[in-house]
C-alpha positions as CSV (number, residue, x, y, z in Angstrom):
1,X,15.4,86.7,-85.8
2,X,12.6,88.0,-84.7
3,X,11.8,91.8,-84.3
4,X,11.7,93.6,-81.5
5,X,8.2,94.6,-81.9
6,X,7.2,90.8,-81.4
7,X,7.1,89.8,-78.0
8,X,7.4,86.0,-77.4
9,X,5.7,84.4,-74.7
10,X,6.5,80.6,-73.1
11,X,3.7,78.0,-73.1
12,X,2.6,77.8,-69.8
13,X,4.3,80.7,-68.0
14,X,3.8,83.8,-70.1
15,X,2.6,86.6,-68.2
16,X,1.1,90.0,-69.9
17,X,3.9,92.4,-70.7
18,X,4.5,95.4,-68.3
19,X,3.6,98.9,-69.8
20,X,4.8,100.5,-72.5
21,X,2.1,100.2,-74.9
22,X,-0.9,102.4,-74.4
23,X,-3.8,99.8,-76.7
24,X,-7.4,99.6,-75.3
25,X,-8.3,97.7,-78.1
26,X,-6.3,93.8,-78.9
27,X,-6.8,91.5,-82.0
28,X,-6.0,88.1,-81.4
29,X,-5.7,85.7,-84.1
30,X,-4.5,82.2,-83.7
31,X,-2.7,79.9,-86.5
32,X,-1.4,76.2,-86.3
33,X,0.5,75.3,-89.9
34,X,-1.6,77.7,-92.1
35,X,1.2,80.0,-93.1
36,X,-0.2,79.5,-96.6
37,X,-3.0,81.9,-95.6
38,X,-1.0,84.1,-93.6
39,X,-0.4,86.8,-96.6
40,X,-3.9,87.6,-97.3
41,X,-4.4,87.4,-93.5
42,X,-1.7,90.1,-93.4
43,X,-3.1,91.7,-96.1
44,X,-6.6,92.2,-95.0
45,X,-5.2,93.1,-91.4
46,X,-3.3,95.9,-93.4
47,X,-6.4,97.6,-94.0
48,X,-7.6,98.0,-90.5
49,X,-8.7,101.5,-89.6
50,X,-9.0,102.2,-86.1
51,X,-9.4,105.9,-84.3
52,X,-8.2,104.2,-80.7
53,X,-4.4,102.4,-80.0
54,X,-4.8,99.0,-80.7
55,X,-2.4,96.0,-80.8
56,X,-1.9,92.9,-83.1
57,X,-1.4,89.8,-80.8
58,X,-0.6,86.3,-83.3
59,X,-0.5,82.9,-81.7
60,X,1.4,80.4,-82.9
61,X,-0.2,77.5,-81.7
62,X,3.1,74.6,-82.2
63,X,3.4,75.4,-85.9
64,X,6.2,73.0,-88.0
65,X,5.6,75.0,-91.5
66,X,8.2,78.5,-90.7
67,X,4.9,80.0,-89.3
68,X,7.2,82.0,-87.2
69,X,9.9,83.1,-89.9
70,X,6.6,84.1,-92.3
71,X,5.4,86.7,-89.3
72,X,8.8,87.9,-89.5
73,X,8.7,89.0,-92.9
74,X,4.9,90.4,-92.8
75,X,4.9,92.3,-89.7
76,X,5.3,95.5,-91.0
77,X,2.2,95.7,-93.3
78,X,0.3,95.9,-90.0
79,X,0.4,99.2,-88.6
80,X,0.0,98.7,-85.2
81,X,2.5,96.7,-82.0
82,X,2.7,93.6,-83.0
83,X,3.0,90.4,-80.4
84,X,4.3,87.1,-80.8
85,X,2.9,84.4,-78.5
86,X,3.8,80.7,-78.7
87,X,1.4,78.1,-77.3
88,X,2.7,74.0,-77.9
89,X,-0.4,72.4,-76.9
90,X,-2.9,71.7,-79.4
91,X,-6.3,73.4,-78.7
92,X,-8.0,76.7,-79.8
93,X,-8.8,77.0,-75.8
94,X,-5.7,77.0,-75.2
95,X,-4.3,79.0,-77.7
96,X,-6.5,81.9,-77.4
97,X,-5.9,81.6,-73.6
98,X,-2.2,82.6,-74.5
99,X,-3.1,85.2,-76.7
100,X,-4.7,86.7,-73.6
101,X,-2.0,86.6,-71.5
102,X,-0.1,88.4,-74.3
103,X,-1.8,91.4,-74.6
104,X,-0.2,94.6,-72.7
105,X,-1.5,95.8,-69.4
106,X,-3.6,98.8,-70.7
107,X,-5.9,96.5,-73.0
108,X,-9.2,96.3,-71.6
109,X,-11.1,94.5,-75.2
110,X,-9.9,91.7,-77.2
111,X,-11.3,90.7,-80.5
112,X,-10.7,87.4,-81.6
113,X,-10.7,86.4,-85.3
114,X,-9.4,82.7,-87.2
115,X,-6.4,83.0,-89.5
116,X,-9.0,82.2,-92.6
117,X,-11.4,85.1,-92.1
118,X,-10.6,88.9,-93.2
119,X,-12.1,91.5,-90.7
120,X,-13.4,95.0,-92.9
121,X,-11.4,97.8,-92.7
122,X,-14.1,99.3,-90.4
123,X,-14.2,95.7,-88.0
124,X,-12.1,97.1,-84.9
125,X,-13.9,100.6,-85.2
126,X,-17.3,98.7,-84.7
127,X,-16.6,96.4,-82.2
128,X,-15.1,99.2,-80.4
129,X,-18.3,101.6,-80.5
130,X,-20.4,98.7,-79.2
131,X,-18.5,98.5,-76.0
132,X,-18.5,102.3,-75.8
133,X,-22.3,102.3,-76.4
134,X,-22.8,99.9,-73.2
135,X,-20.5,100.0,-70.3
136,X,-21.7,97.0,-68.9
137,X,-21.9,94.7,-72.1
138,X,-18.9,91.3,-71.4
139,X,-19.0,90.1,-75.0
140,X,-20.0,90.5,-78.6
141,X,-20.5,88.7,-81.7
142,X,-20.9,89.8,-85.5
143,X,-21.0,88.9,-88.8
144,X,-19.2,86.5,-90.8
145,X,-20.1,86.5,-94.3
146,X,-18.6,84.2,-97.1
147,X,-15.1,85.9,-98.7
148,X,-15.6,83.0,-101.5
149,X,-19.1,82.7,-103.4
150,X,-17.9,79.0,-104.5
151,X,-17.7,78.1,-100.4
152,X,-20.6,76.4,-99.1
153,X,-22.7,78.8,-96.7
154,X,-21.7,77.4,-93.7
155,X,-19.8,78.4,-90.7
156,X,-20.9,82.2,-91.4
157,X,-23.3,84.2,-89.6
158,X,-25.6,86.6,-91.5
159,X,-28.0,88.3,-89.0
160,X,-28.9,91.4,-89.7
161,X,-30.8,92.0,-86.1
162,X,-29.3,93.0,-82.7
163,X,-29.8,90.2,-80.4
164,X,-29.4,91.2,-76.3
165,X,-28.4,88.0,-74.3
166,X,-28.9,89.0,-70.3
167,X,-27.3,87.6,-67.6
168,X,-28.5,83.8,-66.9
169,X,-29.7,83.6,-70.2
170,X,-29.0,80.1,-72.1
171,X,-27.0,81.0,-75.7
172,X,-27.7,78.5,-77.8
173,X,-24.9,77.0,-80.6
174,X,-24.4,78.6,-83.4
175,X,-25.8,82.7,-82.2
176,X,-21.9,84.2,-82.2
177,X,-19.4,82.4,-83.5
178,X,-15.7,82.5,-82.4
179,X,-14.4,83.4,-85.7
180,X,-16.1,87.1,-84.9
181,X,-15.9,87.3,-80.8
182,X,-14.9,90.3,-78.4
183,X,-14.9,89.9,-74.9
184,X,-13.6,92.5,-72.2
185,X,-10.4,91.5,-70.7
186,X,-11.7,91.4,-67.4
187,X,-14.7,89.2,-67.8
188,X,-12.5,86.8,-69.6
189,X,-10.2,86.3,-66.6
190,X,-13.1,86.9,-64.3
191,X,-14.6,83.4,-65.3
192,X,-11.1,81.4,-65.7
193,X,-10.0,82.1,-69.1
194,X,-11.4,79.5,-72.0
195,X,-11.6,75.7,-71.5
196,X,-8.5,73.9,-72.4
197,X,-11.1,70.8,-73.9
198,X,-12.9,73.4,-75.9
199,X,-11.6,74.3,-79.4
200,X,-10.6,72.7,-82.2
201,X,-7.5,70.6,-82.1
202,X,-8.6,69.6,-78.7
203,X,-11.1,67.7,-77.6
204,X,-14.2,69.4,-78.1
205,X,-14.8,71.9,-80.5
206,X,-16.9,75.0,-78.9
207,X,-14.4,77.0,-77.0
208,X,-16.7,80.3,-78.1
209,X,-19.7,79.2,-76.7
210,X,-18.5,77.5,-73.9
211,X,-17.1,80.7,-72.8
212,X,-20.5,82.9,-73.7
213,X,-22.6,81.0,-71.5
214,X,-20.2,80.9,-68.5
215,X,-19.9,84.9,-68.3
216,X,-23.7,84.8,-69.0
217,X,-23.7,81.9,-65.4
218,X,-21.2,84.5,-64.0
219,X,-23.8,87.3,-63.9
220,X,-22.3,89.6,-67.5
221,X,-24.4,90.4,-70.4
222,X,-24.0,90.0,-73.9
223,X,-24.6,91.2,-77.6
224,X,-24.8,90.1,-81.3
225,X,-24.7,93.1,-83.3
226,X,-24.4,92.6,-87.7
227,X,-21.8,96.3,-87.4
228,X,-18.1,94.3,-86.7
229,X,-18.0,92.0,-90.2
230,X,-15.3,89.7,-90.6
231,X,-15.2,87.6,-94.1
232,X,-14.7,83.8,-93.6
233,X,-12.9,81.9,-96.7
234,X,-13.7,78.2,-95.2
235,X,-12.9,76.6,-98.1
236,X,-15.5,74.1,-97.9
237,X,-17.3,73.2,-101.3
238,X,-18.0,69.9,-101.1
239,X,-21.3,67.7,-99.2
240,X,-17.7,65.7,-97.6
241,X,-16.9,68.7,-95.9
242,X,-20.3,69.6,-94.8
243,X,-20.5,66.5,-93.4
244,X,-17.0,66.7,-91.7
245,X,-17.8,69.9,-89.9
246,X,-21.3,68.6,-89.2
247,X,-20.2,65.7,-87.2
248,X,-17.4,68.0,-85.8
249,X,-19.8,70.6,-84.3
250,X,-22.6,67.4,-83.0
251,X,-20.0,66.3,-81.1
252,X,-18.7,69.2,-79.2
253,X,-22.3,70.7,-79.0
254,X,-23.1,67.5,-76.6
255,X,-20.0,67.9,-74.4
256,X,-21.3,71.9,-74.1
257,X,-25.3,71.5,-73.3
258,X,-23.6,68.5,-71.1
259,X,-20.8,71.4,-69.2
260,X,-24.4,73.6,-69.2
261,X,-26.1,70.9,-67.3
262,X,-23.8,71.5,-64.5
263,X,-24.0,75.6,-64.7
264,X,-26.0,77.3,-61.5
265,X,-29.2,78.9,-63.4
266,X,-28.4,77.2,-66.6
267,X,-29.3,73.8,-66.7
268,X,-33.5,73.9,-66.5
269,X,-33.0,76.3,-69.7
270,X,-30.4,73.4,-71.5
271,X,-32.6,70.5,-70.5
272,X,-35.4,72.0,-72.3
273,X,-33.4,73.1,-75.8
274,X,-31.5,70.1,-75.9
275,X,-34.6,68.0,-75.9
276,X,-36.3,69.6,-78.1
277,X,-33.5,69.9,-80.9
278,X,-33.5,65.7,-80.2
279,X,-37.3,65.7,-81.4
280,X,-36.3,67.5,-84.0
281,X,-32.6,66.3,-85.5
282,X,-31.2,62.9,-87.3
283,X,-30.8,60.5,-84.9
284,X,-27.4,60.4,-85.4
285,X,-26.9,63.6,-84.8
286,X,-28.6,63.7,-81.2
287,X,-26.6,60.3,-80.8
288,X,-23.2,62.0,-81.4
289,X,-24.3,64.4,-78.5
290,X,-25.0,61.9,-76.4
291,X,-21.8,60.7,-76.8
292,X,-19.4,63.9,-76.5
293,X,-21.4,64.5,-73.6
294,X,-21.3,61.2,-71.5
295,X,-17.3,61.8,-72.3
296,X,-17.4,65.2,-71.0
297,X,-19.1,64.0,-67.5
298,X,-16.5,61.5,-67.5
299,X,-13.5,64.2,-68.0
300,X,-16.0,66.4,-65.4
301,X,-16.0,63.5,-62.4
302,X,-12.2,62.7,-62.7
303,X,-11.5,66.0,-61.9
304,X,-9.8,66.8,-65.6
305,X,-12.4,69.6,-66.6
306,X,-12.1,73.0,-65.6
307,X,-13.9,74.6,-62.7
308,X,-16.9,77.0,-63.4
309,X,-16.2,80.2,-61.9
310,X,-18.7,82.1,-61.1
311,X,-19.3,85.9,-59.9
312,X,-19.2,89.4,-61.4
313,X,-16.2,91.2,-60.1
314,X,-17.3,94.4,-58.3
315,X,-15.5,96.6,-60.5
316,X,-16.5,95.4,-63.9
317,X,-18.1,98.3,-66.5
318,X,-16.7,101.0,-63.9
């Protein structure tokens, strides 16, 4: 049984819950059979330290291993509300798209983390002081640095330098990485919500920089700042798993520049990276773009992609 602290939502209907929780800040973090990891996710998340109300929002995305009974039993080391949101179809797009709709009312930023990586104790505190710093900033990305020094230095992000990406800008792969991404509420459901093809477990992996360069189409700003640090044990330790992820990330990088191609303002600035990253890559690599993104402009002409939204609404940063 699940407490009453952990509100459930349904798959395709839930809506976010109606007041009683006073958060500003959210942390979503979305699983799918990983409830091996969940204790040291738990743990880390124990450490938290945040001077503003916050919330703890977990999607199960259609786990089978007792994700669900596991949260039961390590909900109280968090000490903050504590959501419960079930999404069945497969997809980080679309889970994270439920976590959204799970957060309460008064949240106004949402920090998204993986179930593998452990956030510092300070994490919500920084991402929390950037917004404050610029009213008018949509998103943010930070670091990721390796948990494990035996992992391979991939996937991680180690920046040290603030990076400003303005409105119409093109964000390139790779800048701000979803495993460390904030967004305002607002902008988020401003531009549709993520793509259901992005993420992984669906079809396409980038559901984080998909959404980046649509609020930068829609008119919003964003930021990469090194202060919010999250701690990423990928696991990876092998040239087999480089390889994997490699061919995982060529592929959905070529449905993205493809979904850029068709952005208002964005596809002169595409054109231009994506060719020269060709003159400069495998072959293969450049040929696995080709290929996610001849399949995207398929799924884009039957009418199976989703919609770019455009426009800033006239309230946002008030």
């Amino acid at each position: 049984m699940i407490n009453e602290f952990l509100t459930t939502t349904a798959q395709t209907s839930a809506q976010p819950a109606e007041g009683g929780d006073s958060a500003s800040l959210a942390l979503v973090i979305c699983t799918r059979n990983n409830a091996r990891r969940l204790p040291a996710l738990f743990d880390a998340l124990s450490k938290l330290q945040c001077n503003r109300p916050w919330e703890f929002v977990l999607v199960d995305n259609g786990s089978t291993d007792g994700t669900r009974a596991l949260i039961e039993s390590l909900a109280s080391r968090v000490c903050a509300p504590l959501r419960y949101a079930y999404e069945q179809t497969p997809g980080l797009g679309n889970a994270r798209n439920a976590g959204v709709r799970a957060t309460s009312n008064d949240v106004r930023v949402i920090a998204f983390t993986d179930d593998d990586c452990y956030p510092r104790p300070d994490f919500l505190e920084a991402v929390e002081r950037c917004f404050r710093e610029d009213p008018t900033l949509a998103f943010l990305g930070g670091q990721i640095l390796l948990h494990d020094a035996r992992d391979l230095p991939i996937t991680i992000q180690t920046r040290r330098r603030r990076r400003r990406l303005r409105a119409g800008s093109f964000v390139r792969a790779g800048l701000i990485h979803g495993a460390n991404f904030s967004c305002r509420k607002q902008a988020v459901l401003a531009v549709g919500g993520f793509d259901p093809l992005f993420g992984h477990g669906a079809m396409f992996c980038p559901e984080d920089v998909d959404m980046q360069a649509r609020l930068l189409a829609a008119g919003f700003h964003g930021l990469y700042d090194p202060r919010p640090v999250v701690y990423h044990a990928h696991g990876r330790r092998g040239r087999d798993d480089a390889r994997k992820i490699h061919r995982v990330y060529d592929y959905g990088r070529g449905a993205y520049f493809m979904k850029c191609l068709g952005m208002r303002g964005m596809a002169a600035r595409c054109l231009v990276h994506w060719a020269g990253r060709m003159l400069r890559q495998h072959p293969a690599r450049s040929w696995r773009e080709l290929q996610a993104g001849m399949r995207y402009r398929a799924l884009a002409r039957s009418g199976l992609a989703q919609p770019l939204a455009t426009g800033m609404p006239e309230q946002f940063g008030s």
